[in-house]
KEMI-47060 format. One line per 5 residues: number of its first residue (from 1); their letters; for each residue x, y negated, z of N, C-alpha, C. Coordinates in pm, 1 decimal, padded with zeros to 6 digits, always signed. Atoms other than C-alpha are relative to their C-alpha. Layout:
REM KEMI-47060
NUM> A> X/Y/Z/X/Y/Z/X/Y/Z | ...
//
This chain:
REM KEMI-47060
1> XXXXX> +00139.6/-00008.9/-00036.7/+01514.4/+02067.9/+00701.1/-00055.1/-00138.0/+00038.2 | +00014.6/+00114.7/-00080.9/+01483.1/+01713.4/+00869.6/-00027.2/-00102.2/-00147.9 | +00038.5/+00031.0/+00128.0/+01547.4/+01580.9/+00529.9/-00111.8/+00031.7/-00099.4 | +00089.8/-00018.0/+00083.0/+01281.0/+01731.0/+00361.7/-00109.7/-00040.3/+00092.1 | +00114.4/+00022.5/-00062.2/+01026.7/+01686.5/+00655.6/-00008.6/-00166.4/-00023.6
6> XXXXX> -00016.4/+00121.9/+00033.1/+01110.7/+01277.7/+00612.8/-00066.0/-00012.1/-00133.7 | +00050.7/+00077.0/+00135.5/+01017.5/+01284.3/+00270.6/-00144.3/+00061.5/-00019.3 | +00113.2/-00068.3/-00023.7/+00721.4/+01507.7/+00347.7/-00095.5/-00121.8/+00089.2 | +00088.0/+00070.5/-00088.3/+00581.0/+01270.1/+00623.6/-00038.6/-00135.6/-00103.4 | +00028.1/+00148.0/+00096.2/+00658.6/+00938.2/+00359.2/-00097.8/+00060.3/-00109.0
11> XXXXX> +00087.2/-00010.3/+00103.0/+00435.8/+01120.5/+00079.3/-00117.0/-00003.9/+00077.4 | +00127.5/-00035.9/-00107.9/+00195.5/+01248.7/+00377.9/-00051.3/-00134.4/+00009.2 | +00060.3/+00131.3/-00026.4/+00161.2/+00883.6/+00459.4/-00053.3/-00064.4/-00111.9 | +00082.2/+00087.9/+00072.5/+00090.6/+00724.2/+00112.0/-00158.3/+00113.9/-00020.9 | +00100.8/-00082.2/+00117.0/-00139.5/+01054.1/+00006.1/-00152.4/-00021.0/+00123.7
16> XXXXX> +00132.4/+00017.1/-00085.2/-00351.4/+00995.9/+00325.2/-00081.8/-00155.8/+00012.0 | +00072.3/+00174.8/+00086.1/-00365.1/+00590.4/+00239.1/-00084.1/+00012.7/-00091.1 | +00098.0/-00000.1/+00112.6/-00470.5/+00701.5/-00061.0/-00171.0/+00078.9/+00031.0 | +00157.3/-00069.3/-00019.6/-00752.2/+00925.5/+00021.6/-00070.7/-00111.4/+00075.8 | +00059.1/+00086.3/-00066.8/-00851.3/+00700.1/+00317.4/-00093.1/-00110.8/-00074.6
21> XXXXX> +00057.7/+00086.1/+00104.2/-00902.1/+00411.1/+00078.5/-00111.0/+00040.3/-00070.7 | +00099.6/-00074.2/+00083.3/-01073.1/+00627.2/-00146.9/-00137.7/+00045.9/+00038.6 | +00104.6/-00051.4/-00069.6/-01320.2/+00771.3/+00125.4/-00095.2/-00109.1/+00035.6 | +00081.2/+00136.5/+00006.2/-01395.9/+00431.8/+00198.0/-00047.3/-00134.2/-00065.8 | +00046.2/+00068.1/+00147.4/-01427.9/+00222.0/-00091.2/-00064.3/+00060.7/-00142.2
26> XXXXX> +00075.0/-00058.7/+00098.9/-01537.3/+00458.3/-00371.7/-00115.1/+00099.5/+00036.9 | +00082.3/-00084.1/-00052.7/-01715.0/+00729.4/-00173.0/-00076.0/-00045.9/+00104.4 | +00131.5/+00039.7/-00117.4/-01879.9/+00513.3/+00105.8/+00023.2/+00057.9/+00089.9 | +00029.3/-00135.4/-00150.6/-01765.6/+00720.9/+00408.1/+00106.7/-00084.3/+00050.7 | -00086.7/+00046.9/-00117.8/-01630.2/+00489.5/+00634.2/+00077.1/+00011.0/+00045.8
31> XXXXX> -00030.5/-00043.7/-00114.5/-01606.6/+00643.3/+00875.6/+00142.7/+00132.1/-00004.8 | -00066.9/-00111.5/+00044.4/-01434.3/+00943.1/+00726.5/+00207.8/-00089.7/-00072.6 | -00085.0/+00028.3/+00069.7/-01207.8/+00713.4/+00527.1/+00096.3/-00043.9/+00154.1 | -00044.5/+00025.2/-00125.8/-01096.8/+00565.8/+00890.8/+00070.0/+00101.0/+00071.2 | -00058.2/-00084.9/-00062.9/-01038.1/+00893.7/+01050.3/+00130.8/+00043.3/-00057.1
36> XXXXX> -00132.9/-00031.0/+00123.7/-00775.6/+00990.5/+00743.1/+00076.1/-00150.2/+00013.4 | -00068.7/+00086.5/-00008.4/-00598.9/+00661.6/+00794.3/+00041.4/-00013.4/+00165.1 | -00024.8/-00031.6/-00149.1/-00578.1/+00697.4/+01217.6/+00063.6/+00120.1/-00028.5 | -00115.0/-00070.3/+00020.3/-00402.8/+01033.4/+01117.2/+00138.9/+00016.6/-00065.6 | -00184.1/+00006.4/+00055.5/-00083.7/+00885.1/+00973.5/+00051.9/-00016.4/+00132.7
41> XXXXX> -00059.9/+00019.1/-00145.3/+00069.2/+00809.6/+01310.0/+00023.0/+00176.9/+00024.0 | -00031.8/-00135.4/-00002.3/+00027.0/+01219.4/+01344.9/+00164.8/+00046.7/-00094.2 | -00083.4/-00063.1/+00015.1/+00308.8/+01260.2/+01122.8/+00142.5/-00063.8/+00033.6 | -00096.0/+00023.2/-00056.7/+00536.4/+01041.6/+01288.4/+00066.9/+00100.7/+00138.4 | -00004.6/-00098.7/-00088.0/+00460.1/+01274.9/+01592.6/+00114.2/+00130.2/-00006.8
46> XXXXX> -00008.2/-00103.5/+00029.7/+00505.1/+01555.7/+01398.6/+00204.0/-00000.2/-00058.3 | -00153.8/+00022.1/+00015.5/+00886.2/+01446.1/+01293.2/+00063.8/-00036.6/+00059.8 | -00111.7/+00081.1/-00087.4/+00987.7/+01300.8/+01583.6/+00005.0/+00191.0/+00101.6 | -00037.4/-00110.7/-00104.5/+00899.0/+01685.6/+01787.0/+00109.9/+00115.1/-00076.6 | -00079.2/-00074.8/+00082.1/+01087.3/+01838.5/+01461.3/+00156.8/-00033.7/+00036.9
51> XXXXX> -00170.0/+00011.1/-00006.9/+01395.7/+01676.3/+01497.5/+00044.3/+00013.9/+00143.3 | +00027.4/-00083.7/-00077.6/+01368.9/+01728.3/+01876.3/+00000.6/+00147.9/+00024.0 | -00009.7/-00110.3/+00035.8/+01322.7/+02059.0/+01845.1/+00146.4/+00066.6/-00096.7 | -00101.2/-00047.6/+00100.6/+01629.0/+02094.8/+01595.2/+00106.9/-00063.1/+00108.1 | -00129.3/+00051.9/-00005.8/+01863.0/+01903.5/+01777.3/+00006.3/+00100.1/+00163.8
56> XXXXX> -00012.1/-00108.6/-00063.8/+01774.0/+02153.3/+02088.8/-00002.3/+00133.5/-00052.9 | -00063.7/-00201.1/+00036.0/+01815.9/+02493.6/+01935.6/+00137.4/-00046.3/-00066.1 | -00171.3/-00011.2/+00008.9/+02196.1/+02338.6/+01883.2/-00029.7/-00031.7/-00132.4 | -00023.7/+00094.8/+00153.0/+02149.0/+02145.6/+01513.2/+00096.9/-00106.2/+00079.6 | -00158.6/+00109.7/-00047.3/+02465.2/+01914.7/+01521.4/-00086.3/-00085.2/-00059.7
61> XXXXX> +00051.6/+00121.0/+00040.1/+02363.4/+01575.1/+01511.0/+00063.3/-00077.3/-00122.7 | -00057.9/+00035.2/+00152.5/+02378.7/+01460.3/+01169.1/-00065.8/-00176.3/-00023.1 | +00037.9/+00121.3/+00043.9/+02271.2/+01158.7/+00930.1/-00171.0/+00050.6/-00017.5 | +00204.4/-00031.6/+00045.3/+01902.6/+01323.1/+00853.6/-00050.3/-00033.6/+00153.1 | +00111.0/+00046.9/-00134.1/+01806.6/+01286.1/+01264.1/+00084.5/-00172.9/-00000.8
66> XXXXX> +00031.6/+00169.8/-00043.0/+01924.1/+00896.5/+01250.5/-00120.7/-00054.7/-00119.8 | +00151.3/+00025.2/+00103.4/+01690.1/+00878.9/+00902.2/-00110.8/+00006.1/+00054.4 | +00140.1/-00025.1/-00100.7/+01429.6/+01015.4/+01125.0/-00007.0/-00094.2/+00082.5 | +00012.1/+00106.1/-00081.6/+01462.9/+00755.5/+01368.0/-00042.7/-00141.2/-00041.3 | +00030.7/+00117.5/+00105.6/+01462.2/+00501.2/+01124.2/-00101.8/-00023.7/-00076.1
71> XXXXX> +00103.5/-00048.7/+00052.5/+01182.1/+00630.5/+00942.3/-00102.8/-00057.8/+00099.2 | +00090.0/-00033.0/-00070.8/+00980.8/+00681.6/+01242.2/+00031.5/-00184.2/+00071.0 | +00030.1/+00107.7/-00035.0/+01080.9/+00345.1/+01370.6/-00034.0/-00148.0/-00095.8 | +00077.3/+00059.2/+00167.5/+00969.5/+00165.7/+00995.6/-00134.4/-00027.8/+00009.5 | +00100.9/-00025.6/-00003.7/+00663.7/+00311.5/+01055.6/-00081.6/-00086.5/+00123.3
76> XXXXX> +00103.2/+00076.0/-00107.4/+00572.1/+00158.2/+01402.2/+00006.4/-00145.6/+00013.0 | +00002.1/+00127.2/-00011.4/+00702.6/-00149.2/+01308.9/-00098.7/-00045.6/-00129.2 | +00106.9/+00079.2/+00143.5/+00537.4/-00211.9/+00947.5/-00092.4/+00078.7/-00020.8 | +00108.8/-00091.0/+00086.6/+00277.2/+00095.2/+00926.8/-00123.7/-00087.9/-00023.8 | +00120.1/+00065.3/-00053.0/-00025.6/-00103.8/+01063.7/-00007.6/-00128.4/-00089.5
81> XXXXX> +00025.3/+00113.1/+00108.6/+00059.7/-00412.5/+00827.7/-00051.1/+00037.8/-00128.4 | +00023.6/-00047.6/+00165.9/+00115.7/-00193.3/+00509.2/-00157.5/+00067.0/+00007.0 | +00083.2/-00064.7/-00012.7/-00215.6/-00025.8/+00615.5/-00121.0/-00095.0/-00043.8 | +00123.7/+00094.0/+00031.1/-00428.8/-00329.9/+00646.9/+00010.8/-00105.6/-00125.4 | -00062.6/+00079.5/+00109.4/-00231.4/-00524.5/+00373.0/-00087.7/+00064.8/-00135.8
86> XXXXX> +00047.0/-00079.1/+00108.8/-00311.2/-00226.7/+00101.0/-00192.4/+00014.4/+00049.4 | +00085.7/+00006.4/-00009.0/-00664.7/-00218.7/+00269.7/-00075.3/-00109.2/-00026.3 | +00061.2/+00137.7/+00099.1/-00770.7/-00578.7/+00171.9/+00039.2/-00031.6/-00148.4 | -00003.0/-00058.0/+00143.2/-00655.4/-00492.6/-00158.7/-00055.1/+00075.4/-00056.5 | +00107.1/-00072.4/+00019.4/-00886.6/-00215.0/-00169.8/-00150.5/-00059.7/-00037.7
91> XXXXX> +00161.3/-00008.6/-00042.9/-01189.9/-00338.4/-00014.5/-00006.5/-00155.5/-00136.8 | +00051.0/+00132.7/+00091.3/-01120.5/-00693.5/-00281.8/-00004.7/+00100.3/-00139.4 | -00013.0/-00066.6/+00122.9/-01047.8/-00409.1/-00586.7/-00100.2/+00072.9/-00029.3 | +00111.8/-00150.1/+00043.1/-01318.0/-00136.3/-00539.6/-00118.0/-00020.9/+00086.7 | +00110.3/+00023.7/-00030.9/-01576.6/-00304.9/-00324.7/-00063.9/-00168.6/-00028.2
96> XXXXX> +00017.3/+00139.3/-00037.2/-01585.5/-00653.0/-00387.1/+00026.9/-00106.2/+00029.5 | -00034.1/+00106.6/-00132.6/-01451.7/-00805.1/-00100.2/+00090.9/-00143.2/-00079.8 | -00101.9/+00109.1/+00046.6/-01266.2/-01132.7/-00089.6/+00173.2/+00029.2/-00045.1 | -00151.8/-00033.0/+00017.2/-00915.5/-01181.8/-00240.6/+00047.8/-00024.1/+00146.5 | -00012.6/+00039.3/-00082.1/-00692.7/-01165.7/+00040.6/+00087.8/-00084.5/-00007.2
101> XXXXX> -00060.9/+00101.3/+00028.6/-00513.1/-01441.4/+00130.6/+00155.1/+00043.1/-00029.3 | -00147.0/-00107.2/+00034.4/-00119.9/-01420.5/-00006.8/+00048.2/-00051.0/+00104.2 | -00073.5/+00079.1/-00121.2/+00127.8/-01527.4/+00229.3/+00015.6/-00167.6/-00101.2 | -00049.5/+00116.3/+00011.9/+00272.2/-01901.6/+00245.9/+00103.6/+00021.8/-00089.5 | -00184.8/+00052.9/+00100.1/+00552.7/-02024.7/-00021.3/+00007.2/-00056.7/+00024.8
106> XXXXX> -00045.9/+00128.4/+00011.7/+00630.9/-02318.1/+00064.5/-00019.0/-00069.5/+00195.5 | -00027.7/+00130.0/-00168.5/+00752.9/-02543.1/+00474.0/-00018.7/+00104.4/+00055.4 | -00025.6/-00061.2/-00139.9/+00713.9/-02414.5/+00797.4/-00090.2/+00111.6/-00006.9 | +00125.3/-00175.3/+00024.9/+00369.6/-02157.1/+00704.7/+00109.5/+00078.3/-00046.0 | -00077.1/-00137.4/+00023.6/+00676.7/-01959.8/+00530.9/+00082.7/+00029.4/+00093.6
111> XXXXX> -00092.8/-00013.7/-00062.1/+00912.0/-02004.1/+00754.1/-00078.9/+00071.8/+00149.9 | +00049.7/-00060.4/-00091.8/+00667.5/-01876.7/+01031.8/-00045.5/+00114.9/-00031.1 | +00034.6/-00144.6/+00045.5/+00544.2/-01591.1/+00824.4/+00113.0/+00060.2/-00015.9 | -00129.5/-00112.8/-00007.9/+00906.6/-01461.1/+00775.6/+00024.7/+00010.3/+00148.7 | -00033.6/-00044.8/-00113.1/+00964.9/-01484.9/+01113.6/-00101.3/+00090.7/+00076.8
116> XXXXX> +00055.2/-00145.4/+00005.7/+00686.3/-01248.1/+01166.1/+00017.9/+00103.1/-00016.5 | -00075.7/-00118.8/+00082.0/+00799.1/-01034.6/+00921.9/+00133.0/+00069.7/+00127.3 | -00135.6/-00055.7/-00098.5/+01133.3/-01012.8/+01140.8/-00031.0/+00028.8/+00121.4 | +00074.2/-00059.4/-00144.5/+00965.5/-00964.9/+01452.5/-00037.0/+00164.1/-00015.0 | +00032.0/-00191.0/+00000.1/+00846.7/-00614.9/+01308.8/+00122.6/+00064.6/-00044.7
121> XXXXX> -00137.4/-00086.5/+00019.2/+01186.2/-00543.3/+01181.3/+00054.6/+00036.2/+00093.2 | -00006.2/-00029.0/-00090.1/+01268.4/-00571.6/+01521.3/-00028.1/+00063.3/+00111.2 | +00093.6/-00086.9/-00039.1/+00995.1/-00380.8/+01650.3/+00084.5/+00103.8/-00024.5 | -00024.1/-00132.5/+00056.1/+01087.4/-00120.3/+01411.0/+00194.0/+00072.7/+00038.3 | -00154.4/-00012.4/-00048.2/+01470.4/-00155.3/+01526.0/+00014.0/+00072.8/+00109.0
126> XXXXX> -00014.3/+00009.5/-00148.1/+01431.6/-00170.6/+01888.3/-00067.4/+00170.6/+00029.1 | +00018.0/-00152.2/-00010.0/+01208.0/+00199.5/+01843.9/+00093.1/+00067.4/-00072.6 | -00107.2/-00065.3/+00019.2/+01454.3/+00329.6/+01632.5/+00139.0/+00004.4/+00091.3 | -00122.7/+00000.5/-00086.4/+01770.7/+00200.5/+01843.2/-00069.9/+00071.8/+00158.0 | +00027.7/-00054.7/-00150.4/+01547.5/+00374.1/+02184.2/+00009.0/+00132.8/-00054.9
131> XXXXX> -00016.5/-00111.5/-00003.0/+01505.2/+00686.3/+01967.8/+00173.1/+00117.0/+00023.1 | -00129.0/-00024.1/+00006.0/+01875.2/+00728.2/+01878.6/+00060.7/+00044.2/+00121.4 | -00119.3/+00020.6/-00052.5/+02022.4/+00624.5/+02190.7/-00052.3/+00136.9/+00080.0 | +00108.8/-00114.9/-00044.4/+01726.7/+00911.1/+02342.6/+00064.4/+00138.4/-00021.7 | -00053.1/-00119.8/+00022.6/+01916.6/+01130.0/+02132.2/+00119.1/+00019.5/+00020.3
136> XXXXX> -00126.2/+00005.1/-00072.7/+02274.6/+01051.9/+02242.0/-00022.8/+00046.7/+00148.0 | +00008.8/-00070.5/-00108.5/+02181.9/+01153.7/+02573.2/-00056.0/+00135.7/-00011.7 | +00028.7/-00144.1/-00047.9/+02000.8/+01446.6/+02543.9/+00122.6/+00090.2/-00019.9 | -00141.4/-00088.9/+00026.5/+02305.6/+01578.8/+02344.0/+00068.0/-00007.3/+00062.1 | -00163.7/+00016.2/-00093.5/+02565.7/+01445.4/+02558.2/+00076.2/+00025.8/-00055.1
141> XXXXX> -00097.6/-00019.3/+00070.0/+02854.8/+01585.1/+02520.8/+00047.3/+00164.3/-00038.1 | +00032.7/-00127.9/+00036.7/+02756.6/+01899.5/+02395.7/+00030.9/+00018.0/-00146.9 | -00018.9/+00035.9/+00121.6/+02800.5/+01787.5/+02029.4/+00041.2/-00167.0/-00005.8 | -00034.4/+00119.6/+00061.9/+02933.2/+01506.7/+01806.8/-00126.5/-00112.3/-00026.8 | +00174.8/+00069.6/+00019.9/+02695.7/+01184.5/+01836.2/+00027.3/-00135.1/-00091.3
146> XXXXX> -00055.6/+00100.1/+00093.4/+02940.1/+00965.2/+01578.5/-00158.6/-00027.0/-00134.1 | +00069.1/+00030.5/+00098.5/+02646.2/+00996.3/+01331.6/-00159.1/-00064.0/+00066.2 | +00121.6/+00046.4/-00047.5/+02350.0/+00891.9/+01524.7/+00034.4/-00162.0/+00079.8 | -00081.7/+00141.4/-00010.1/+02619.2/+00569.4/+01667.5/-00033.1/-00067.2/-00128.7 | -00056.1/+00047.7/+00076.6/+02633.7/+00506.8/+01321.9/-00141.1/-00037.8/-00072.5
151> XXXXX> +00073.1/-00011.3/+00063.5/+02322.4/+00497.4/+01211.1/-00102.3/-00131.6/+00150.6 | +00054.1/+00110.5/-00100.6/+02241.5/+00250.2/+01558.1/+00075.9/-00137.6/-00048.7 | -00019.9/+00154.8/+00058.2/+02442.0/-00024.5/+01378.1/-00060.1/+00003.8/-00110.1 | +00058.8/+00025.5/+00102.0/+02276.9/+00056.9/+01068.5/-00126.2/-00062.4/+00049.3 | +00108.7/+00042.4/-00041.6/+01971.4/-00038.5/+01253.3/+00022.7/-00177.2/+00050.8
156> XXXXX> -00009.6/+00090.9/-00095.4/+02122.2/-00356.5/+01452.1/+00035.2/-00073.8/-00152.7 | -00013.2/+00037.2/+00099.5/+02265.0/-00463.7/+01086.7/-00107.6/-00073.0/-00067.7 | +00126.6/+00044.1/+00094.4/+01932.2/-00471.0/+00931.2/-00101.5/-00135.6/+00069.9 | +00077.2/+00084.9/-00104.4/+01790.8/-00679.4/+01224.0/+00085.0/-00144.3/-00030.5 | -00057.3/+00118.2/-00011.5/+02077.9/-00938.5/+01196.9/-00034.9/-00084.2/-00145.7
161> XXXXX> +00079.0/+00043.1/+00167.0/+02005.1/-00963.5/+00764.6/-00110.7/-00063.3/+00051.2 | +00121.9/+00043.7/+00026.0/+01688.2/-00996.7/+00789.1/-00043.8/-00121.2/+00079.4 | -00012.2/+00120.6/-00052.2/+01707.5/-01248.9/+01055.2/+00027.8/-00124.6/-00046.5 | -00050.7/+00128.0/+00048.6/+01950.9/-01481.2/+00877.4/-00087.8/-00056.4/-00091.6 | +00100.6/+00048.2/+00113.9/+01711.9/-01461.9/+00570.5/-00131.6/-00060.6/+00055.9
166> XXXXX> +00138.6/+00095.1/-00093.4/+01396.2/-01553.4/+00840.3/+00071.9/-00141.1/+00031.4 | -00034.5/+00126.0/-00040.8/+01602.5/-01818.8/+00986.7/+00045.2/-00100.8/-00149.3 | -00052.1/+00089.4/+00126.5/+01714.3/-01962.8/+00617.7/-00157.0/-00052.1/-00042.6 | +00145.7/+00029.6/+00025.6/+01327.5/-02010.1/+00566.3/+00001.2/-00176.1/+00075.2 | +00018.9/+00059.9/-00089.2/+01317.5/-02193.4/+00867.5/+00095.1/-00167.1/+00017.2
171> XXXXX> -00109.9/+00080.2/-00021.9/+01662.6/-02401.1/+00839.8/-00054.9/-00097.4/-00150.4 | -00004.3/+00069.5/+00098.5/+01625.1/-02510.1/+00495.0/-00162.8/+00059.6/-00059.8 | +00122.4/-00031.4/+00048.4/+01228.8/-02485.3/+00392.6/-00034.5/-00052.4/-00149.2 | -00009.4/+00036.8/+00101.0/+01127.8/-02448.3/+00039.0/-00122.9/-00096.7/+00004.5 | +00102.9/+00053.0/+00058.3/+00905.2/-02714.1/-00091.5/-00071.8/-00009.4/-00088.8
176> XXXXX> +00116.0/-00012.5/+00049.6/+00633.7/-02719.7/-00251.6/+00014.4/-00116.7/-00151.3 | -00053.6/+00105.1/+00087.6/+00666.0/-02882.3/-00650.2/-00108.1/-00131.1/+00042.8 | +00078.0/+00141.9/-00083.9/+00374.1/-03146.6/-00516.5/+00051.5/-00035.2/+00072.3 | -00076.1/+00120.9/-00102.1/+00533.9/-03254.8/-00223.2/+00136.7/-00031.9/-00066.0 | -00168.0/+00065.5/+00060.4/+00931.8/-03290.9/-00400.8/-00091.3/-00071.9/-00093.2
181> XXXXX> -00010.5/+00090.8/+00140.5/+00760.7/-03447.4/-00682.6/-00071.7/-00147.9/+00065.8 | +00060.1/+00161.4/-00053.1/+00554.5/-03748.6/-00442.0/+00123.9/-00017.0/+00090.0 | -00108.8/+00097.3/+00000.3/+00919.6/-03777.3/-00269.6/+00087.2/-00060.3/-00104.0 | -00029.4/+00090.4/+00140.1/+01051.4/-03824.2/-00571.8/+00003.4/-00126.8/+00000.0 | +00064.6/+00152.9/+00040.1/+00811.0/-04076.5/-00655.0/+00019.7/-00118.6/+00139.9
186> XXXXX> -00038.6/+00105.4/-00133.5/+00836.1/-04218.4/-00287.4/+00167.9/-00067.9/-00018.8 | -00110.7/+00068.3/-00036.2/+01200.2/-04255.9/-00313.2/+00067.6/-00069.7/-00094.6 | -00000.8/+00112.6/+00157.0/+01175.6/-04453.3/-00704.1/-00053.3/-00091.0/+00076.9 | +00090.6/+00104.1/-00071.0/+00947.2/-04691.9/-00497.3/+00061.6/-00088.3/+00076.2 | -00074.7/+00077.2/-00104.7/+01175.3/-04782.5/-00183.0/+00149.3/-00047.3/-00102.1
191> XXX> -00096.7/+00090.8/+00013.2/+01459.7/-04832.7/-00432.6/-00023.7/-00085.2/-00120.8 | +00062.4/+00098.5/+00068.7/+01231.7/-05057.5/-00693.9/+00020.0/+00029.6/-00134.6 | -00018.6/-00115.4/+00142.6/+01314.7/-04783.0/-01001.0/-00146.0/+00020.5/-00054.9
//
């Protein structure tokens, strides 16, 4: 059941992006399109009192309530980006608006935008690793909580990745073919090439 509500809430979430968008870029309703985009957060609600609910009427703690956790902590870390991200893609596709800007490629602008990025992975970690551990206690030792452990390093895992790859930004920054190509030329110059 947990499993299917997860994949229920992830469609719930793009199909209400989609409308949202739709209400407010093709149909003109703002306001309307706004209200349908403030109700995705509802179905995080709505899966976090499900699995709750399941894991008190005695559901053994499985791998579908750490998905849920994970899910639900995805969501509070990247919803609000993917929301406004796909929304300036809208409002530049179906009203007009300006392109939005892309991110940085190239020195320290990338290396500060990934470390952004990892900041919400961490977000999204740190609520998942509170839901989990939320649910190791309530269960106690009433049931087996090896799968909801296991699914708290899957979380601490993803935090350390994604880190190294922010910090590799940061350590070694790509450059830009204009700037390598005037050291280049700078460093034909100092040795009289």
């Amino acid at each position: 059941m947990i499993v299917a509500l997860v994949i229920a809430c992830e469609v719930g979430f793009w199909v209400l992006l989609a409308a949202g968008l739709v209400a407010r870029y093709l149909l003109g309703l703002r306001r309307t399109g706004a209200a349908l985009l403030l109700c995705e957060p509802l179905l995080e609600v709505v899966l976090f009192v499900a699995t709750a609910v399941d894991l008190r009427n005695g559901g053994e703690p499985g791998w579908e309530h750490g998905l849920a956790a994970l899910y639900i902590g995805f969501t509070v870390g990247y919803g609000h980006f993917t929301v406004r991200w796909l929304d300036g893609h809208a409002a530049h596709r179906l009203a007009g608006g300006p392109r939005p800007p892309r991110p940085p490629r190239h020195g320290t602008a990338r290396a500060r935008y990934e470390g952004r990025l990892w900041l919400r992975t961490l977000t999204a970690a740190a609520v998942a690793l509170a839901l989990l551990q939320s649910a190791v206690w309530y269960v106690g030792d009433f049931g087996d909580t090896g799968p909801l452990r296991s699914w708290q390093w899957v979380a601490l895992r993803i935090v350390v990745i994604h880190g190294l790859i922010a910090l590799s930004y940061l350590l070694r920054p790509k450059r830009s073919t204009a700037t390598a190509a005037a050291r280049e030329k700078e460093g034909r110059t100092l040795t009289g090439r």
